[in-house]
Backbone as CSV, one residue per row, in Angstrom:
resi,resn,N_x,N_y,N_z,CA_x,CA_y,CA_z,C_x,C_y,C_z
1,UNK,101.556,-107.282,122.800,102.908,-107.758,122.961,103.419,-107.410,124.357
2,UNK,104.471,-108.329,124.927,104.930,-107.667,126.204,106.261,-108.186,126.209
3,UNK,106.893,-107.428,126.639,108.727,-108.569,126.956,108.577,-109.530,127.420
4,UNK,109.585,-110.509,126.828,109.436,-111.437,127.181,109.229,-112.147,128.417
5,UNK,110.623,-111.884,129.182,110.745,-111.784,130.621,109.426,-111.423,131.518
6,UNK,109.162,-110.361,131.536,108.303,-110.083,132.374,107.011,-108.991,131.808
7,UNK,106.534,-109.534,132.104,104.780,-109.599,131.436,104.183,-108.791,132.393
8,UNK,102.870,-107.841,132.194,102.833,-106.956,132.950,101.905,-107.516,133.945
9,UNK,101.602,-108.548,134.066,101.000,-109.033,135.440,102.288,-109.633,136.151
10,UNK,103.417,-109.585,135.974,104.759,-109.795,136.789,105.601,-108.350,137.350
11,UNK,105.236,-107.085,136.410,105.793,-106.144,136.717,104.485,-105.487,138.214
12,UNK,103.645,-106.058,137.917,102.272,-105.448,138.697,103.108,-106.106,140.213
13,UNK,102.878,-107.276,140.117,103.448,-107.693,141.463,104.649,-107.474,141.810
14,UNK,105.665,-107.171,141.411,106.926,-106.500,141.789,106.352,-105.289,142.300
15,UNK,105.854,-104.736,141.604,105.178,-103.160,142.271,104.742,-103.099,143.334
16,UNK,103.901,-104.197,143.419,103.230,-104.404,145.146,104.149,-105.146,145.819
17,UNK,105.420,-105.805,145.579,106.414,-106.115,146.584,107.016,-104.687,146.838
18,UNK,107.338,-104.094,146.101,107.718,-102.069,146.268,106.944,-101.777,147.026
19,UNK,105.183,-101.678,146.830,104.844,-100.792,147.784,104.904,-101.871,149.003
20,UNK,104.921,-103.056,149.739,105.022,-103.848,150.908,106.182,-103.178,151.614
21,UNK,107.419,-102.399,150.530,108.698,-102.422,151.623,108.552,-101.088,151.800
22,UNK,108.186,-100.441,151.230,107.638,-99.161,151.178,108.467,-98.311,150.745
23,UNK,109.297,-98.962,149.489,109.792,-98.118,148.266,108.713,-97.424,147.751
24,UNK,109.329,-96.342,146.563,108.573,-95.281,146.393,108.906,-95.008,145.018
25,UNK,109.970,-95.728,144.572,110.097,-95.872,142.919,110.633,-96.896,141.940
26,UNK,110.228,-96.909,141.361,110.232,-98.237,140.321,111.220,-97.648,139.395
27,UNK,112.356,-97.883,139.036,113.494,-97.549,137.797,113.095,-99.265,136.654
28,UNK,112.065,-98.617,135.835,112.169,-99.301,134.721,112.954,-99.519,133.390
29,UNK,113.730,-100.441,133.235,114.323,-100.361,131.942,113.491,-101.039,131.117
30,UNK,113.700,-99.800,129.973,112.965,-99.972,128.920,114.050,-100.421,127.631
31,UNK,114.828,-100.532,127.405,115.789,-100.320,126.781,116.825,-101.273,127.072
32,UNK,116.844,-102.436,127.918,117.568,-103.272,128.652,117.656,-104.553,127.871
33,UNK,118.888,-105.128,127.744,119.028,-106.873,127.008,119.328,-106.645,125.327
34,UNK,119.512,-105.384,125.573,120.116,-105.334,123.817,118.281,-104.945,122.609
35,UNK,117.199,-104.794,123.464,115.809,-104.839,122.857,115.314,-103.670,123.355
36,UNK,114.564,-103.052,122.503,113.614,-102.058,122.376,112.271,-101.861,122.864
37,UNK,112.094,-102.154,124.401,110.777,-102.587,125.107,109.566,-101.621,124.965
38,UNK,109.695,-100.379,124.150,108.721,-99.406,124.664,107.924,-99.012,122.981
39,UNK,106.621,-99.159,122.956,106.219,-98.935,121.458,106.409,-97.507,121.430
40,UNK,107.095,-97.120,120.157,106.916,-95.554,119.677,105.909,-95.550,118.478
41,UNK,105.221,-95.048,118.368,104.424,-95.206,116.971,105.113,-94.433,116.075
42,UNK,105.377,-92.889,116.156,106.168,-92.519,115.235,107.172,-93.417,114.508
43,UNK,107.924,-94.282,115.392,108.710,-94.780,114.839,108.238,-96.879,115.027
44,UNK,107.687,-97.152,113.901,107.413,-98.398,114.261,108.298,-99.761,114.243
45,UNK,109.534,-99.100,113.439,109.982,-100.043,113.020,111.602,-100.598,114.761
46,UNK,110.956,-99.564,115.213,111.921,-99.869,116.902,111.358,-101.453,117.495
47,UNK,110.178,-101.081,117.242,109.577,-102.261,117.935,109.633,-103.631,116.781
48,UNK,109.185,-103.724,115.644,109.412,-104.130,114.809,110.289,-105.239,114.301
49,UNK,111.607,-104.441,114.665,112.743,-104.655,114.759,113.892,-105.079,115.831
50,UNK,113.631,-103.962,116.684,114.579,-103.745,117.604,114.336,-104.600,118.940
51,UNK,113.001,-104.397,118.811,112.572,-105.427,119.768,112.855,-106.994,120.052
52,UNK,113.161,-107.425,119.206,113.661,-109.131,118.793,114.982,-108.997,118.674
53,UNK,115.278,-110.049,118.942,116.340,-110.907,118.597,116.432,-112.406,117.967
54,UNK,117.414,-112.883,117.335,117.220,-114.533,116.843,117.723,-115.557,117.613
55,UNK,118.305,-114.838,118.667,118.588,-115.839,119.890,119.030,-115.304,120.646
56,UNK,119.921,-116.157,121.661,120.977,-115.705,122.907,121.690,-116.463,123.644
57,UNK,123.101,-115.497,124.288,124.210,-116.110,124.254,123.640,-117.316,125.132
58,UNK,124.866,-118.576,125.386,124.745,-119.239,126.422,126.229,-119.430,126.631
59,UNK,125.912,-119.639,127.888,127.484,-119.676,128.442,128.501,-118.557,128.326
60,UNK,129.867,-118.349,129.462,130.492,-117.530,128.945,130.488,-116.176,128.060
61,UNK,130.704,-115.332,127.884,130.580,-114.271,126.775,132.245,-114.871,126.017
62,UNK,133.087,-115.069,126.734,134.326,-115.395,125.579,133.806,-116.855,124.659
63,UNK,133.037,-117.820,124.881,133.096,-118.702,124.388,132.184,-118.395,123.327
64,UNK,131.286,-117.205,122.874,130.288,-116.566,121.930,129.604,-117.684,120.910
65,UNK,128.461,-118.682,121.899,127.854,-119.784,121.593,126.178,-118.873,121.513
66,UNK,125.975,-119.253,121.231,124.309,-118.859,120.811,123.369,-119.826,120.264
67,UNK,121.692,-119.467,121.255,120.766,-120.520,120.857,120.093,-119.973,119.392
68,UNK,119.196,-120.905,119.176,118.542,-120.174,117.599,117.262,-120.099,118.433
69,UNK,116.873,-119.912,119.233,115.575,-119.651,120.446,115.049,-117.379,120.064
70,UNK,114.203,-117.487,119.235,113.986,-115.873,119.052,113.201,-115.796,120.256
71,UNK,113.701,-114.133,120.644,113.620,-113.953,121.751,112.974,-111.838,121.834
72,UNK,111.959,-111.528,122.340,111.794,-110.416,122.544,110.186,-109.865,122.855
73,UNK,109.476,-108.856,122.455,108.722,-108.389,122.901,108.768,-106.800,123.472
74,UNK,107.492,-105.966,123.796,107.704,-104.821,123.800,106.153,-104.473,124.804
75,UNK,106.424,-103.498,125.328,105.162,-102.837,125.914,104.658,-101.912,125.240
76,UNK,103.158,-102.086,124.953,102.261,-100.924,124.219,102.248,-99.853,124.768
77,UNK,102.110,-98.738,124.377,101.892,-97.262,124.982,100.503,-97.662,126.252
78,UNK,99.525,-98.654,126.029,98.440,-98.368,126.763,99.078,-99.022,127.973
79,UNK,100.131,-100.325,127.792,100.366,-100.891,128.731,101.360,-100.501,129.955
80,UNK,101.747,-99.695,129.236,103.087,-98.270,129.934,101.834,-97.490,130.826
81,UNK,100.887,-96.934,130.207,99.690,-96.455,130.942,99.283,-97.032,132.124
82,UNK,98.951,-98.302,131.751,98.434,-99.147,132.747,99.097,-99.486,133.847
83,UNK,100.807,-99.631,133.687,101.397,-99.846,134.800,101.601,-98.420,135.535
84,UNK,101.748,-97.435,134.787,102.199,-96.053,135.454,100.938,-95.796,136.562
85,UNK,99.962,-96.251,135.921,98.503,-95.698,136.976,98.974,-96.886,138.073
86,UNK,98.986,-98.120,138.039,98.739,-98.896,139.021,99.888,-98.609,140.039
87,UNK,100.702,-98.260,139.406,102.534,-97.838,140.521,101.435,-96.595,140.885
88,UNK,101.090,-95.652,140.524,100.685,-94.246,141.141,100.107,-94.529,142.568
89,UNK,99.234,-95.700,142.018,97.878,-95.964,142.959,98.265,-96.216,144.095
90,UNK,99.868,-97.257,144.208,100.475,-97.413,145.288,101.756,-96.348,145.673
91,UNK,101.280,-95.349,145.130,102.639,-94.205,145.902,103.785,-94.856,145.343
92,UNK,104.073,-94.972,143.914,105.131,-95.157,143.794,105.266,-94.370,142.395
93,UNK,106.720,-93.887,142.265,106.790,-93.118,140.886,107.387,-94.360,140.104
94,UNK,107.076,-94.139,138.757,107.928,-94.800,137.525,108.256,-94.030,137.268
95,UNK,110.180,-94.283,136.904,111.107,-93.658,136.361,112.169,-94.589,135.302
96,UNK,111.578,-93.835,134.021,111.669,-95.208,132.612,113.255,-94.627,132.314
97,UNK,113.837,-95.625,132.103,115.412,-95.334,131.863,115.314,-95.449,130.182
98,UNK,115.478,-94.665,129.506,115.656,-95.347,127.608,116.853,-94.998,127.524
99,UNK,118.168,-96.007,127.531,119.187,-95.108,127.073,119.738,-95.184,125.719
100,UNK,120.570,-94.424,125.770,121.162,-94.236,123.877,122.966,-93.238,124.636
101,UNK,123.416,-94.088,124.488,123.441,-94.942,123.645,123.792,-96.613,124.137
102,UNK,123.684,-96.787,125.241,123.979,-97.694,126.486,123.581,-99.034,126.066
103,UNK,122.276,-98.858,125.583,121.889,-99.891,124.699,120.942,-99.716,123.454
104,UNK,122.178,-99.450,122.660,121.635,-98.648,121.121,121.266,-99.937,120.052
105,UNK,121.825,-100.994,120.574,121.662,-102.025,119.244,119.984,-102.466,119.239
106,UNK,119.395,-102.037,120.611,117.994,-102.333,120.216,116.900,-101.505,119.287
107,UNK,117.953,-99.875,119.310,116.996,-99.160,118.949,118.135,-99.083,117.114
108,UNK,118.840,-97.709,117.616,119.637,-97.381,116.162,120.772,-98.330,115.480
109,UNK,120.969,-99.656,116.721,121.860,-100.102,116.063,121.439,-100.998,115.148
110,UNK,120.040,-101.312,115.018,119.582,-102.186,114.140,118.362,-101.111,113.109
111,UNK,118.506,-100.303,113.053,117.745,-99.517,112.194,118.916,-98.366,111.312
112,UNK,119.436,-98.732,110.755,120.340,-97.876,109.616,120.066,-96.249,109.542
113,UNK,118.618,-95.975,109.239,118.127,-94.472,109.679,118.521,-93.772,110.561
114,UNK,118.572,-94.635,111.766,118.468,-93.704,112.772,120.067,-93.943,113.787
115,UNK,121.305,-94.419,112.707,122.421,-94.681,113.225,123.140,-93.923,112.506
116,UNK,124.673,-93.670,113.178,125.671,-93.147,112.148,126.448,-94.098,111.288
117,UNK,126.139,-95.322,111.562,127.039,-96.487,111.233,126.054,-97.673,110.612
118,UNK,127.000,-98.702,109.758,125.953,-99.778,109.238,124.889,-100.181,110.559
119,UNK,123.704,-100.586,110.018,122.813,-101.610,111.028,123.635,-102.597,111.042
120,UNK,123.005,-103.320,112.260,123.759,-104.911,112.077,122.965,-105.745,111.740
């Protein structure tokens, strides 16, 4: 599986546009678009779940129109591996942002367990 957006032969070449300018760190969101990009195995149902969506907005945020287009994806632990070595290789650090609660609806806000409040 990989996010949707960007697939890790797209994050690879961003990396090597980083190392061309001769940045030195990559701030990955993992946790970004309301989805749960990062596999936990302990917890499977992040990815499972949290990872998808059944669509997305279009237009406006006041006009709250939405496609029925499902939408998501997640990076495997090996594939987190794989990019961390290849950023290394070019002198660059990865620094994975997961936040909570910034963007919780990917992780606890759609898993009841692991929220204080209904899932949605």
């Amino acid at each position: 599986m990989y996010a949707a957006t960007f697939r890790v032969d797209f994050v690879k070449k961003y990396i090597d546009l980083l190392a061309r300018y001769k940045m030195n760190r990559f701030h990955w969101h993992l946790t970004d678009d309301q989805g749960w990009r990062i596999e936990i195995k302990k917890y499977p149902k992040l990815t499972e779940v949290g990872a998808w969506r059944s669509g997305s907005q279009i237009g406006p945020y006041g006009r709250r129109e939405y496609d029925s287009i499902p939408y998501g994806g997640f990076y495997t632990q090996e594939q987190i591996r794989e990019v961390v070595a290849y950023a290394a290789a070019r002198h660059i650090t990865v620094v994975p942002e997961i936040e909570m609660p910034g963007h919780v609806i990917g992780g606890a806000g759609r898993l009841s367990e692991l929220s204080c409040t209904e899932a949605l």
